[in-house]
DOLO-652312 format. One record per residue (C-alpha): residue in three letters; chain; x negated, y, z. Coordinates in steps of 0.5 Angstrom, whole numbers, plus 500, padded with zeros to 3 digits. Layout:
N
> type,mol,px,py,pz
> ala,A,X,Y,Z
...
***
This chain:
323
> type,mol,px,py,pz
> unk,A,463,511,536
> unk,A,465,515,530
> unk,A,468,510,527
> unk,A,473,508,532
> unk,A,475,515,533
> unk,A,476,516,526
> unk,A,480,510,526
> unk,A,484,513,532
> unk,A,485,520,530
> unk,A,488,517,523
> unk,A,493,513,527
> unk,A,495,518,532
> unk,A,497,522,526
> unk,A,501,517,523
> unk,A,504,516,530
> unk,A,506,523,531
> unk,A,510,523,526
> unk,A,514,517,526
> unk,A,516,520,533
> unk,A,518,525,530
> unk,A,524,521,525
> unk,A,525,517,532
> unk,A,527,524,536
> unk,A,530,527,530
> unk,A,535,521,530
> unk,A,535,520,537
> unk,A,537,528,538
> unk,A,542,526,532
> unk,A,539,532,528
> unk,A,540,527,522
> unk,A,546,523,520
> unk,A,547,517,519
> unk,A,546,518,511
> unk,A,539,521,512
> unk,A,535,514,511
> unk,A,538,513,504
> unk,A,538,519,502
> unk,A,530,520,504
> unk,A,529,512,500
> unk,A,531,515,494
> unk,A,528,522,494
> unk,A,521,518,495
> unk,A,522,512,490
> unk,A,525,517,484
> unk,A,521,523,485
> unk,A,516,523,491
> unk,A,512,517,489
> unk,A,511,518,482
> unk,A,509,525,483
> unk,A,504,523,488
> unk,A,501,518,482
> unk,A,501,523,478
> unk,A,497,527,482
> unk,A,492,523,485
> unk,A,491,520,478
> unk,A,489,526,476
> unk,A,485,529,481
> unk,A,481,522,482
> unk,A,480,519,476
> unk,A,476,521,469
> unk,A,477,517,461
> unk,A,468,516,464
> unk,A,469,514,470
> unk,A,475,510,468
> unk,A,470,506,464
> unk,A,464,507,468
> unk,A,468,503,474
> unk,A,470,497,469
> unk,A,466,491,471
> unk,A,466,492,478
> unk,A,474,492,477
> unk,A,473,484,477
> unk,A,472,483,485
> unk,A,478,488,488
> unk,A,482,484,482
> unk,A,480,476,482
> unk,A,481,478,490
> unk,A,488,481,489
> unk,A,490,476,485
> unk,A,487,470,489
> unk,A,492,474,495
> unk,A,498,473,491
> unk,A,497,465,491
> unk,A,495,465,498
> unk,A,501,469,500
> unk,A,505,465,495
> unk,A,503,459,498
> unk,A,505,462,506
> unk,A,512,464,503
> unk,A,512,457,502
> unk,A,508,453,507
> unk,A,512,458,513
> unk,A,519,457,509
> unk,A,520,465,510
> unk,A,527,467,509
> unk,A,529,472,502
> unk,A,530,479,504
> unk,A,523,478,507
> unk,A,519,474,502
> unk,A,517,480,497
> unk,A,516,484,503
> unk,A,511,479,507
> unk,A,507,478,500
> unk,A,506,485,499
> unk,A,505,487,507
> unk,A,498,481,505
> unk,A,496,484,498
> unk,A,497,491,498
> unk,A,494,497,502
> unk,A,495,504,504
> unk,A,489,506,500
> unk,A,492,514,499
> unk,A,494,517,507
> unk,A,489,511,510
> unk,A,485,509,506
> unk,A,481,515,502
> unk,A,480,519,509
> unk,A,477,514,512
> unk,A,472,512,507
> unk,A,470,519,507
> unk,A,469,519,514
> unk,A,465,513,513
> unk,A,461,513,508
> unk,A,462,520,505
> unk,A,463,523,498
> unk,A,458,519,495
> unk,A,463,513,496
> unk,A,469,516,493
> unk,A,467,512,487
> unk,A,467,506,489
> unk,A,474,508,493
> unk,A,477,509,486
> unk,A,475,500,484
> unk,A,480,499,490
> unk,A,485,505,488
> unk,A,486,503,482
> unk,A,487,496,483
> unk,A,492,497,489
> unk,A,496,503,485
> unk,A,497,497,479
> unk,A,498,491,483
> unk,A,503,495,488
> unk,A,507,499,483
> unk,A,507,493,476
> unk,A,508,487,481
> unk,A,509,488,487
> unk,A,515,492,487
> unk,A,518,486,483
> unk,A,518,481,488
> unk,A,521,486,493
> unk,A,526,487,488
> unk,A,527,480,485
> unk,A,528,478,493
> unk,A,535,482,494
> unk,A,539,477,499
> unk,A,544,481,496
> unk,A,544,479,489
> unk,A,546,471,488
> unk,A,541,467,485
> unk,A,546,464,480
> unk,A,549,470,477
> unk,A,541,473,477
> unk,A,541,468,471
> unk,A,546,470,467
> unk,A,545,476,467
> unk,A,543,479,460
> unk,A,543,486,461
> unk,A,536,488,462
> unk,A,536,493,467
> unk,A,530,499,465
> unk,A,529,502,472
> unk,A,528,495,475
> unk,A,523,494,470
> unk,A,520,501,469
> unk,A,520,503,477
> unk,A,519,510,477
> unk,A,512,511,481
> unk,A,509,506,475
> unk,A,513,510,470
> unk,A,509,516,474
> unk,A,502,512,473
> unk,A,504,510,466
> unk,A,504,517,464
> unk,A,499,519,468
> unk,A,493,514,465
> unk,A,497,517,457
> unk,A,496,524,460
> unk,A,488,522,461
> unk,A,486,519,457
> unk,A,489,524,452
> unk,A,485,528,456
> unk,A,491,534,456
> unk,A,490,540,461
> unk,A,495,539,467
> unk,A,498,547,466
> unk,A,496,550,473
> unk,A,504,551,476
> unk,A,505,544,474
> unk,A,500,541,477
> unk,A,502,545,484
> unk,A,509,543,483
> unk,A,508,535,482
> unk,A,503,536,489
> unk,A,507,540,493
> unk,A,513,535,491
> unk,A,507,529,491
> unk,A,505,530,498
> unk,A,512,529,502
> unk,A,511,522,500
> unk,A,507,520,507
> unk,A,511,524,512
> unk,A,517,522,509
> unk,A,515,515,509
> unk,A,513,515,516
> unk,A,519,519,519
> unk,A,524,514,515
> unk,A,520,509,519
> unk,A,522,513,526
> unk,A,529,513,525
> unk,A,529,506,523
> unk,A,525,505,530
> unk,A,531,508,533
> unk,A,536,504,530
> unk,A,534,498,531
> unk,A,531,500,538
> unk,A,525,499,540
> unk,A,527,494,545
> unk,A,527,490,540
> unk,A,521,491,537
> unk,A,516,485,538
> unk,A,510,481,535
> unk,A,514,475,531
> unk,A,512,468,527
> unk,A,512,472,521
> unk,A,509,479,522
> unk,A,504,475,526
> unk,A,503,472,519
> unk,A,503,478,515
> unk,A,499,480,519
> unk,A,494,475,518
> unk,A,493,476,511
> unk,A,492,483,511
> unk,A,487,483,517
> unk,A,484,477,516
> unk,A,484,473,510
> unk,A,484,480,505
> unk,A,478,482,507
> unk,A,474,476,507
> unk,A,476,474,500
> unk,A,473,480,498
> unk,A,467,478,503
> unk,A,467,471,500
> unk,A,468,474,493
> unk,A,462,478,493
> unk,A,458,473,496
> unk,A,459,469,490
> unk,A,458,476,485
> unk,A,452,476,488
> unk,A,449,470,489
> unk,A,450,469,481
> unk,A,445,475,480
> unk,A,450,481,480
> unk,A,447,487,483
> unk,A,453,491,487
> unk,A,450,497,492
> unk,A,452,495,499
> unk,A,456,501,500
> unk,A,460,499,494
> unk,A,461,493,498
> unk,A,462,495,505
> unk,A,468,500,501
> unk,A,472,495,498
> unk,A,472,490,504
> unk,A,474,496,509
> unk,A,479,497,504
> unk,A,482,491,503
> unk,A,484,491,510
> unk,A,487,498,511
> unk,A,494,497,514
> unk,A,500,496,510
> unk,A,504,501,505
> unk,A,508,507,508
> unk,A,513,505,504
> unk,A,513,498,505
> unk,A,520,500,509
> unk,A,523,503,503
> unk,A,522,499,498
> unk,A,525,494,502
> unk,A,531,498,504
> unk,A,532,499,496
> unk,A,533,493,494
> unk,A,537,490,501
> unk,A,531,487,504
> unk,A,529,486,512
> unk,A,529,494,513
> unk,A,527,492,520
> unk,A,521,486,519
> unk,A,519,492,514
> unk,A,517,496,519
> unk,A,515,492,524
> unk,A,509,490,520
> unk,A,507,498,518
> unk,A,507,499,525
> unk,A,504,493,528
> unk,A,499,495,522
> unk,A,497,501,524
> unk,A,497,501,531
> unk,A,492,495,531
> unk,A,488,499,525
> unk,A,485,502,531
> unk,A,482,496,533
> unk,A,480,493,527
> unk,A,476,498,523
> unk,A,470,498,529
> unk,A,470,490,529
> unk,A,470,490,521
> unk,A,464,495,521
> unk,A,460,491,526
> unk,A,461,485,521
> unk,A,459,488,515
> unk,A,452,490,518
> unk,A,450,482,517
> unk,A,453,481,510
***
């Protein structure tokens, strides 16, 4: 029962405030503009500063090396993601402007906002470990691969004249939340002292990340009307890969780990299959909107996702007491 109220309190959360951007809208207290402007206030400072924060807060040179082998599972399963939903892509022919945005909707998962306060209330402190392996994985595969796809899937952009392009384009290479990351693990593992003003600053900046992201959605609800918000052949899929198939590579993965002799805790493994099905990122949304993707296919699988999170979370407990 627990598990499932945890689960609804989260989302009620979420809920809340993605009513808000819908009211904010709705009541124009926000221009047509706002959107955009809350895009680019995310991805070029937000973002990066949330990274920083919760790199430092959550992560030391000996845990970073300490965590090492178990890195392999979460790894081998996002890699194995990446295939699957590559081959989906191609299997379901899926338009561009929504391919890179279906792929990470599949792999990569809210692990801040949604993930880490539900692995307290789960499994408690004494997990926050194990939380960091699937952390540090889904920050890297987000932020060094996934933000590509999304970019390289620009409708906009056409295909041919990509190809002739020489000039290289380091904001598209060094997206600033991977530039946040970056500077994060140097300042780590250099084992600098974050100067105590500094340190406030980049949370307080860091922390309008979510409620950003989620009132960006609302209004995104609202433009695009809620009438039109329904369950469709490719948000089904999506949803598929996130609910269903995430969580059992990692399930299949670690049952081949272990039948090879590996010795892994069961709460370690119970933390990474919970993980690997958390809904999809805040700022999938976003993104998309950044590089001309399907804004409103974006948004439907967030919402869908954390909605059926509900749902989820007390039927994948029940599983893993029989693994």
């Amino acid at each position: 029962m627990s598990v499932f109220l945890t689960s609804v309190s989260s989302v009620v959360v979420i809920v809340l405030i993605m009513a808000l951007g819908y009211l904010l809208k709705k009541f124009k207290w926000v221009g047509d503009s706002f959107g955009s402007e809350i895009s680019s206030i995310i991805t070029k400072i937000a973002l990066p500063a949330s990274i920083f924060t919760a790199v430092m807060k959550n992560l030391t040179r000996s845990s970073l090396i300490s965590l090492s082998t178990e890195l392999v599972f979460p790894v081998l399963g996002v890699v194995i993601g990446y295939l699957i939903a590559w081959l989906m892509v191609k299997v379901f022919k899926i338009k561009r402007g929504r391919r890179g945005i279906f792929i990470n909707a599949f792999v990569n998962a809210n692990t801040i906002f949604i993930g880490m306060p539900l692995n307290m209330a789960l499994f408690g402190e004494k997990a926050m470990s194990y939380f960091l392996i699937y952390y540090i994985v889904n920050t890297v595969s987000t932020w060094a691969f996934g933000v590509f796809l999304i970019q390289n899937d620009d409708p906009t952009v056409d295909k041919s004249a990509k190809k002739q392009q020489h000039k290289i384009n380091w904001q598209k290479i060094l997206p600033m939340p991977l530039v946040g990351f970056i500077v994060a693990i140097v300042w780590m593992l250099l084992n600098i002292p974050v100067p105590n003003f500094l340190g406030q600053t980049l949370n307080y900046v860091g922390s309008l990340v979510t409620p950003l992201s989620l009132i960006y959605i609302g209004i995104v609800l609202y433009n695009a009307g809620l009438k039109n918000f329904h369950f469709e052949r490719d948000s089904v899929l999506a949803l598929i890969g996130r609910f269903i198939i995430s969580p059992l590579i990692l399930i299949i993965l670690i049952k081949i780990g272990v039948s090879s002799g590996f010795s892994m805790p069961s709460l370690m493994s119970q933390t990474l299959v919970v993980q690997s099905a958390t809904p999809m990122l805040a700022v999938l949304p976003i993104l998309a909107n950044e590089s001309h993707g399907d804004v409103k296919y974006a948004t439907d699988v967030v919402v869908m996702s954390t909605v059926l999170f509900i749902v989820v979370v007390p039927i994948l407990m029940t599983i893993l007491q029989f693994i």
